[in-house]
Each structure stands twice: as structure tokens, then as C-alpha cells.
N, C-alpha and C positions, 0 to 999 in steps of 0.2 A: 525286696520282692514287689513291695506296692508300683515300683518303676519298670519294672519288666512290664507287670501288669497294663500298665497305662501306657507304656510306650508301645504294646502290642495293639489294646482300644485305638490309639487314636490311630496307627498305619493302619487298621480296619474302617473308621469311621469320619477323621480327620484329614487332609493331607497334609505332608510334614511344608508343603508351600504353604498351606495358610496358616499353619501353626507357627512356622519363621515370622510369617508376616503379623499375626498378633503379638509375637513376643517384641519385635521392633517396635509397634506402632503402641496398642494399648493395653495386654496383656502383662503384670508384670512377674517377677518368677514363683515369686510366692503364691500364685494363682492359676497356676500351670495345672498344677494337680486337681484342683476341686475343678476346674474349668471344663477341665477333660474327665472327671466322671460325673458330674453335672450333666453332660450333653449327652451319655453314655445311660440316663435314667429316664425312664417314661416322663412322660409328660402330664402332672396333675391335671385330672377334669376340672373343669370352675365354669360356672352358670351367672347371668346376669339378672338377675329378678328386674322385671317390668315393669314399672311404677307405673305405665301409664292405665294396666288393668290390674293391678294387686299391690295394697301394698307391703311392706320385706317381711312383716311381721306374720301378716296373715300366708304368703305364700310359705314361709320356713314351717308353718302349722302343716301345711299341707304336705311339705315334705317329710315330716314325720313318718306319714304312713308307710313309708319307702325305706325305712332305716339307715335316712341318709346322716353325716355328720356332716355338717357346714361350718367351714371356718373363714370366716370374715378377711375381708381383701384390702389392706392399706388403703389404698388411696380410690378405690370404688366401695362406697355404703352401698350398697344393694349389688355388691359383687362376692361370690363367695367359691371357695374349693368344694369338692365336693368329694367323701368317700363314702365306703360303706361300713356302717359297723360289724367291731365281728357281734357274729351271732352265735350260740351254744344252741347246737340240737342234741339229740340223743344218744347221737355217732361223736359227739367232740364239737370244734369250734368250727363254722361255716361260713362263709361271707356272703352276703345279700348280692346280689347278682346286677342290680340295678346300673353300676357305673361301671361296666365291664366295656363299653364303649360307647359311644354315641350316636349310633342309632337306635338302642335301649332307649338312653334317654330324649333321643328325639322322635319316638315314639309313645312318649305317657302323655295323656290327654293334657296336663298345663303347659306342655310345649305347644302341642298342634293348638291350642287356646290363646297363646301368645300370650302367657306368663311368665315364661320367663326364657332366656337367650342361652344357647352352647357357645360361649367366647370365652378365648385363653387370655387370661387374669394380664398377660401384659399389655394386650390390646384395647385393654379398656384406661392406660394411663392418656393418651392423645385427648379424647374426648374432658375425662377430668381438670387436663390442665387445661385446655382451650377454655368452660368454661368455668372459669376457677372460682366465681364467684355467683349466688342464685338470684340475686337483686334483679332488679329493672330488666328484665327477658322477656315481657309481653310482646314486644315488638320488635326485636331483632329477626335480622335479617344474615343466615350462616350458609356458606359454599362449603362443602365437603367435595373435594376434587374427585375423586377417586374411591368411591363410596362401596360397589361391590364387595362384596356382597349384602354388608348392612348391618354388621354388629354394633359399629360407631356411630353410623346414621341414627337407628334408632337409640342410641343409648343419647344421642343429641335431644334427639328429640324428646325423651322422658325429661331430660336438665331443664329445657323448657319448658314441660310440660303443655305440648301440642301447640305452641301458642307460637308468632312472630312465623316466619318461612326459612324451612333446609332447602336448598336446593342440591339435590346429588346427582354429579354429575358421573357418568363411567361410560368409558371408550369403546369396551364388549357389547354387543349388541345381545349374546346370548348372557352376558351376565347382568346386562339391564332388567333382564326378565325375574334374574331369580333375585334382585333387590329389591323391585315389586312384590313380588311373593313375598319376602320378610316383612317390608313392610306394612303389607296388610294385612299380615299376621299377627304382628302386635302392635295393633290400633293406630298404626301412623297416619295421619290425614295432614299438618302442616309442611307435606314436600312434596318438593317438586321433583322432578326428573329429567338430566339432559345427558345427551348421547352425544361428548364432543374429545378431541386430542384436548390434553387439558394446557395443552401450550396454545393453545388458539381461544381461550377464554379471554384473554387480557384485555384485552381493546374491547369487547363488547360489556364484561363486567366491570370497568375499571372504577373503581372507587363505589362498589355495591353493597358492599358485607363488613357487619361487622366481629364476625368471628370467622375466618378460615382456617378448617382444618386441610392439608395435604399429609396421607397420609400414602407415601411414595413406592410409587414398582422398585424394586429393589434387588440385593442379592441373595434376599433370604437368611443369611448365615444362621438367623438367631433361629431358625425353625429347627435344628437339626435334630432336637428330641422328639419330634414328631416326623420329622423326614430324614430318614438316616444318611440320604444320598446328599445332603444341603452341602456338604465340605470334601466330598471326594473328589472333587473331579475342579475344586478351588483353582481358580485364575488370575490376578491382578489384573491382568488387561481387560478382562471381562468386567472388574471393579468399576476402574478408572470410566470406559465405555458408558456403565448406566447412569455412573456419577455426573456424566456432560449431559445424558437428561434430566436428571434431579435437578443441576443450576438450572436449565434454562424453568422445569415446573416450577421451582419455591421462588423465583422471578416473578414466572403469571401470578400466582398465588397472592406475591404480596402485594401485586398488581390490583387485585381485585379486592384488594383491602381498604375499608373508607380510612380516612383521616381519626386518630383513637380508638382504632379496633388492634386486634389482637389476633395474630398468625402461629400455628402449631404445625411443626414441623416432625413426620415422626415416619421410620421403620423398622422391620425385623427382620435386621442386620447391624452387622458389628465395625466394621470396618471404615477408621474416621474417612476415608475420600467421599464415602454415601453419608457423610452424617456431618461431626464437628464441619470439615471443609464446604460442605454445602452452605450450611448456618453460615459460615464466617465469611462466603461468597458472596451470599445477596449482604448481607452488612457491609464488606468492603464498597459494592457494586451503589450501594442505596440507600436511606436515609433510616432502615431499620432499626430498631435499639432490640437488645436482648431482654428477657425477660426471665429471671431466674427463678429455676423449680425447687431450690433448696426446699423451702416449706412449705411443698404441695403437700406431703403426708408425712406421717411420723415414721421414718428411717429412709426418707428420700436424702439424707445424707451418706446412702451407703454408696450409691453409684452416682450422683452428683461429680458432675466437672469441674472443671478449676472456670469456664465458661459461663457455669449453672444450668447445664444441658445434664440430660439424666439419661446415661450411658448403662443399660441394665444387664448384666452379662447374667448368664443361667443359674447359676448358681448362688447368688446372694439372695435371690427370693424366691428359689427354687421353680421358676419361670421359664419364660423362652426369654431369647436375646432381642432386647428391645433398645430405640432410642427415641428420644423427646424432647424439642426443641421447643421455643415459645420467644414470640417477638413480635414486637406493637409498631404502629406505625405513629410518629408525631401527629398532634393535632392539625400542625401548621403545613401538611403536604397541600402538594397542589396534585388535584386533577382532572384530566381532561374525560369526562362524557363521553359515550355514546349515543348517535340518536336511536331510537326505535325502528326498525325496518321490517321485522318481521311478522306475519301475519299469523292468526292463529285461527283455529276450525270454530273453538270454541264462544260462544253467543251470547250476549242474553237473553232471558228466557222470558218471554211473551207473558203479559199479565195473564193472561188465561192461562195458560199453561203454570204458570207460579202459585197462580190460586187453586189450582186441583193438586197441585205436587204437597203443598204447603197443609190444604184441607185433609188431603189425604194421610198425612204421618201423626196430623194433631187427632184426628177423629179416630185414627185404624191403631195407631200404638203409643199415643200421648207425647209423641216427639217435637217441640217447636222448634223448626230449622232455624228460625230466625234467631233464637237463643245461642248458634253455637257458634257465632261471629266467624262465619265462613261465606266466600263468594260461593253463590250458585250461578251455572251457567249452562248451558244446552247446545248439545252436536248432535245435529240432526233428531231424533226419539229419545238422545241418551240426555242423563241429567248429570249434572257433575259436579261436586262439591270442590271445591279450591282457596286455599290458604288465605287470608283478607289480601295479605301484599302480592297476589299471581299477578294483579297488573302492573306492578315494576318491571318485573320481569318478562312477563309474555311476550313482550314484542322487540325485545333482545337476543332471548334466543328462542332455537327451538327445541320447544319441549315434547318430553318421550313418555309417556305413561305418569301423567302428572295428576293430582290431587286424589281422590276416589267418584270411583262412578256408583251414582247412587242409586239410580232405576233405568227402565226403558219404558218409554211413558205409547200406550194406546189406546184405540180408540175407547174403550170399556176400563180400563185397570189398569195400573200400577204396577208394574214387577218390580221389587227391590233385588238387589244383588247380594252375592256373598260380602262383599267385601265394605260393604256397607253394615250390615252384621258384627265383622270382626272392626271395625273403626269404629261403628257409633252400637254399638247391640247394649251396651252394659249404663248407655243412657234412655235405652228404652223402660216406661215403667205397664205399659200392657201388651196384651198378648204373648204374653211370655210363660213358658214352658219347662218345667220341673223336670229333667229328665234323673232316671237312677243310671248305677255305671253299668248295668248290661242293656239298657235301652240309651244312651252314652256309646258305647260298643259298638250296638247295631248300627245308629248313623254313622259314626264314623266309616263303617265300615260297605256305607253305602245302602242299605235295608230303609225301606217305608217303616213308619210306628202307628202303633193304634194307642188309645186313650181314652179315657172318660172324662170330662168337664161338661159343667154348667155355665162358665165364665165365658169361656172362649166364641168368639165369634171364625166364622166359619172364615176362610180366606188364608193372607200371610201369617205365621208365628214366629217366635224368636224363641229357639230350641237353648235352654241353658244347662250347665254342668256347674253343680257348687256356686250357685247365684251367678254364671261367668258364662256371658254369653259363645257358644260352640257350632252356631250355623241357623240354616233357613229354612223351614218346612210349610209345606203348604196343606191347612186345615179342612178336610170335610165327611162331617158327620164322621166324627171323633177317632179317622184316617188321619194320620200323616204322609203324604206324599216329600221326599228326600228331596232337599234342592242343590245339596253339597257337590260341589262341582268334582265331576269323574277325577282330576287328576289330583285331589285330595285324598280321595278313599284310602283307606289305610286298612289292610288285614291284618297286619302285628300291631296292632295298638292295644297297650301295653296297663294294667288298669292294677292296683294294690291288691291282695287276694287275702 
């Protein structure tokens, strides 16, 4: 019966061309079956807690209040599933409603706070094995090709903890936008941003980084538990097609690799022409050596290659279909430079002007910029914070919404930005603002606040939720005026009851 059954699933969900074609290539028979009801089961929620504003211990407190159950993710520590307990009410047993899908949860105020990430539990192995080890990180220097929307970027970014330069590079111009947004969300301030084909990197980054992650356009396969349509309408030739751009990216990619750094190679999809054949492409082609993920985690020997690529089908970790490659480059390579040619808008900033920017965050909210070993620099009124290493790069390529902006400086005052807030708010130690969760609510939800203090001085504040800073209000006579910019506002925000 179980065979009717599944041979009915997959001519539904499956086509019997890709299912030929995994049984030939890496499917074998005794896998047939879980394979195909594996892809055939929703897809577990999993969250990534953000080290860089909480940390796992203190946010899992937090989720308590939600009646969440968190089970812990192999090869990510601050990676977790997420369900709901049951609950007993009066009528019988009930389930808490919270991970019913994800705009629930990307609607409770520690998301819009940037505490913690909506990313699916196999997407966060790239990031883990690239940096496989926490030592000596203060100053690296990492390319993430293909960075949109930003799960991996920032999960890079927490590995180092703000420190050395990401640069994320992504080809969408409309999904440049919404990599920024994540980013500012959860405190990123060491990246950069470039808007390029990422086969045209090579020559201008060559020998710049030393961690690149690609993490490849693909043919999806492995997504089918969340996209039902991922294998109906399956092609080889379609295969074969994206696989000659995958050789020519993990090419650029290793390209942009210094001498003893380390390349990760990763998609979600199944199919070895996008994957093993890639990996074993730039090795034939290049001086790359593999690097084996046997003992990235404990049961990374269940989908482990005979390679040491870690080939993830759905069903061993109840997952999507993923793959993850890793390969270092000899110390002894040679390479060729680029010179600098490109110009950038961005300035240094005029002693006078440095000295009121500087005066103004240590006197008005006890901030010393010079503390947070970051370039400042000035485009026109704007001020902008940028990574220590943006002049390696600035004049390589050109950059797209790069570091954070931190004011717009005039004649009389100071404006700070949101986004200044959400990267540096939770190092500020005054003016800062207790909010409860129905004045929480209100701003979110776009609403002025009123208040009583004797502390506050009249001007900027730093509006916080559960000591975690949540935006920017401006103080007078014990008014809050809202400074949350309009395309944040949120009317379903979402608060424990």
C-alpha cells in the first residue's frame, strides 16, 4: 500500500524525470521511499538567535513567554527549530498559535529588534563550515557572493562578531535593498555592499579575502518542502545550463581568494552537475585542495561524500535539500593585483565637523565613536560609519549602500538615523528610554509617546524594549515625537498576552 501511496505523492509533487534521474546519479533505493515522503512534509520553522544583540541563553528566556519549544541545531549553536507546545485549556489540548507561519513570527517585537533571524536550519551549514574555526577573526577580510537576502551575511557577521570586513555582493538591485534592511536590523555595521554579476569580480578582487563564501543560483531541488512546484516541471537540460554558470562563479570566487584562505561552496539543490561536478571542476581546472566537512558536527557523517562534501537530502535531518563544499587555496599561489581606479563620494570629515559629530554623541548619549574602531567619513551633510578595512576596498569596486549612516549634520543639530539605533543603540549608556509592551506597540505601530522623567534631557532618545534598543524618538517636555521610519510601521505586531 505504502507504494501506491508514494508512487501517487511523487507523480503529484515529483516528476518521474527527476526521480530517474536521482535514482541513477545519487539517490539509492533503499532511500526512495523516506526521500519521497520527506519532501511530501512541511517544512520545520528554525530561527537563528543573534549574538550580535542577545545572547542564546538570554533570548531562549525570552521565548518562553511564547510557549515556544526550541531544539537545538547540530552544526549552528544559536540555531534552533522551533514549535509550539501543546497546551491544555478547558476545551482539551490546544496549540499556541505563534509558529503557524512566519509572519506571526516575523511580527514579535525580538524579530523587528534584530534578535533573532527566520532561516531554514540547512542554510545556516555554509556560514558554519566557511568559518569553521573562532580564533584570529579581528581582521579578516570575507566576500559573500551572492548574499541576498542576508541570513548568511549576518550569521557571518555575528562568527566575527562585527569585527574585520563582509563584503556582500548581490546582482538584484531590488534585492540589494532588502539585504540592507536585514542588515540594519540586526546590528550589522562591518559590511560592505556591492551590486555586481559576480563572474566579473575576479580581476578586481583577486587574491582579497580570506573566507569566501558562494553560495550559488541554482535549481532549487532541495526547496520542495516549502515550494511544492520545485520538481514538477524538472529538466536536465535546465540542470546542466545553470551548472556552466556555477563553473564559471566558484572560478571567480576562488579567484578572490588570498593565498591560505578558505572557499565554501554551497546550494539548495540536489543534483551532483550543480554540486560534486562543480567542486571537482574548479580542482581539476586549479590549484584548489578540498577540505573535508566529515567533522563539522556530530552526524555530519550521515550525508558526508566519499569527497567529504556534505550532500544533505531532506530527510536525514528532516531539512531541506542542501549541499556544502569547502576548499582552501595553497599558501604558495600566486597572484596578480588589481590597481585602484574607482572613485568614491565618500570624504573625510573636516576637524570641525569631527569635533561636533564626536562632542555631540559623548556629551548627548555617552557614545565614544572613537571607541568603536570604525572609519568615519562624510558625503556631503551625511556622516557615515565604515568598517576600519573600506579602504582596501573603496577604490576596487563600487560600492551600494555600504557601512551605516549615522547622522545628517546641520547648521544647529545633529540628527541621528534609525539605523544607527538598530547597529550601535544597545552601546548607548544615556538617554535611554524604558519603554512597557503597550507603549512598545504604540511605536511600533507608528504613535507619538508621552512620559515623565527628571533624567532626560530634552532632544534625541534611544527608545528600548527589555534593555534592547527598538528605535528613535525625539524628546520634549516629556513628548515623544516617533522617528521610526514609515515603511517600518507595523499594525500586527505581535506582543505575549
Amino acid at each position: 500500500m505504502s507504494q501506491l501511496v508514494n508512487a501517487a505523492i511523487s507523480a503529484d509533487k515529483i516528476s518521474d524525470a527527476f526521480l530517474s534521474h536521482a535514482k541513477n546519479s545519487f539517490l539509492k533505493d533503499y532511500q526512495v521511499e523516506d526521500f519521497i515522503n520527506a519532501c511530501c512534509q512541511p517544512l520545520r520553522k528554525s530561527i537563528r538567535i543573534n549574538t550580535l544583540k542577545i545572547s542564546v541563553t538570554e533570548c531562549l528566556k525570552e521565548f518562553e513567554q511564547y510557549d515556544l519549544v526550541c531544539t537545538p541545531i547540530p552544526w549552528c549553536k544559536e540555531g534552533f527549530w522551533i514549535a509550539a507546545k501543546n497546551l491544555d485549556d478547558e476545551n482539551g489540548t490546544t496549540k499556541c498559535s505563534m509558529t503557524e507561519n512566519s509572519s506571526v513570527l516575523g511580527n514579535l517585537p525580538e524579530h523587528l529588534q534584530g534578535l533573532f533571524y527566520i532561516q531554514e536550519a540547512s542554510s545556516m551549514l555554509p556560514p558554519s563550515a566557511l568559518i569553521d574555526s573562532p580564533e584570529n577573526l579581528n581582521d579578516v577580510m570575507i566576500l559573500d557572493m551572492a548574499a541576498a537576502p542576508g541570513s548568511k551575511t549576518t550569521q557571518l557577521a555575528a562568527l566575527v562578531d562585527n569585527s574585520g570586513l563582509i563584503l556582500a555582493n548581490e546582482m538584484s538591485a531590488s534585492r540589494v535593498k532588502v539585504l540592507h534592511a536585514n542588515l540594519v536590523r540586526c546590528g550589522v555595521y562591518n559590511t560592505c555592499m556591492s551590486q555586481f554579476d559576480g563572474r566579473k569580480l575576479g580581476e578586481r578582487l583577486s587574491g582579497l579575502f580570506d573566507f569566501v563564501l558562494l553560495d550559488a543560483p541554482c535549481g532549487g531541488e532541495g526547496t520542495i518542502r516549502k515550494d511544492a512546484s520545485a520538481l514538477k516541471d524538472w529538466q536536465l537540460s535546465k540542470v546542466e545550463e545553470i551548472a556552466k554558470l556555477q563553473k564559471q562563479l566558484i572560478k571567480t570566487a576562488y579567484q578572490c581568494l588570498k593565498p591560505g584562505g578558505r572557499l565554501v561552496y554551497s546550494t539548495c539543490t540536489l543534483s551532483p552537475e550543480e554540486n560534486q561536478q562543480v567542486v571537482l571542476h574548479l580542482v581539476a581546472e586549479t590549484d584548489a585542495q578540498i577540505e573535508p566537512l566529515n567533522d563539522l558536527f556530530d552526524g555530519a557523517e550521515q550525508s558526508v561524500t566519499q569527497e567529504g562534501f556534505l550532500h544533505v537530502l531532506p530527510q536525514i535531518y528532516d531539512s531541506e535539500g542542501f549541499f556544502v563544499a569547502a576548499v582552501s587555496k595553497p599558501k604558495a599561489s600566486e597572484i596578480d593585483y588589481y590597481i585602484a581606479t574607482e572613485k568614491t563620494p565618500f570624504l573625510p570629515v573636516d576637524k570641525r565637523t569631527l569635533k561636533q559629530v564626536n562632542q555631540y554623541y559623548a556629551n548627548h548619549f555617552g557614545l565614544e565613536l572613537s571607541n568603536l574602531k570604525l572609519c568615519i567619513k562624510q558625503r556631503d551633510k551625511e556622516i557615515w560609519l565604515f568598517p576600519n578595512r573600506f579602504e582596501d576596498i573603496c577604490g576596487v569596486v563600487r560600492l551600494n549602500r555600504s557601512g551605516i549612516k549615522l547622522a545628517e549634520i546641520y547648521p544647529n543639530k545633529i540628527r541621528s538615523t534609525h539605523e544607527f539605533i538598530c547597529c550601535l543603540g544597545d552601546k548607548i549608556s544615556e538617554q535611554r528610554v524604558t519603554l512597557d509592551p503597550q507603549q512598545a506597540e504604540d511605536f511600533y505601530k507608528g504613535r507619538n509617546l508621552e512620559i515623565e522623567s527628571d533624567t532626560l534631557r530634552d532632544g534625541e532618545v534611544i527608545l528600548t524594549l527589555n534593555g534592547h534598543s527598538i528605535g528613535l524618538g525625539n524628546l520634549r517636555k516629556n513628548k515623544i515625537k516617533n522617528q521610526l521610519p514609515r515603511d517600518l510601521v507595523r499594525d500586527q505586531i505581535r506582543f505575549a498576552k
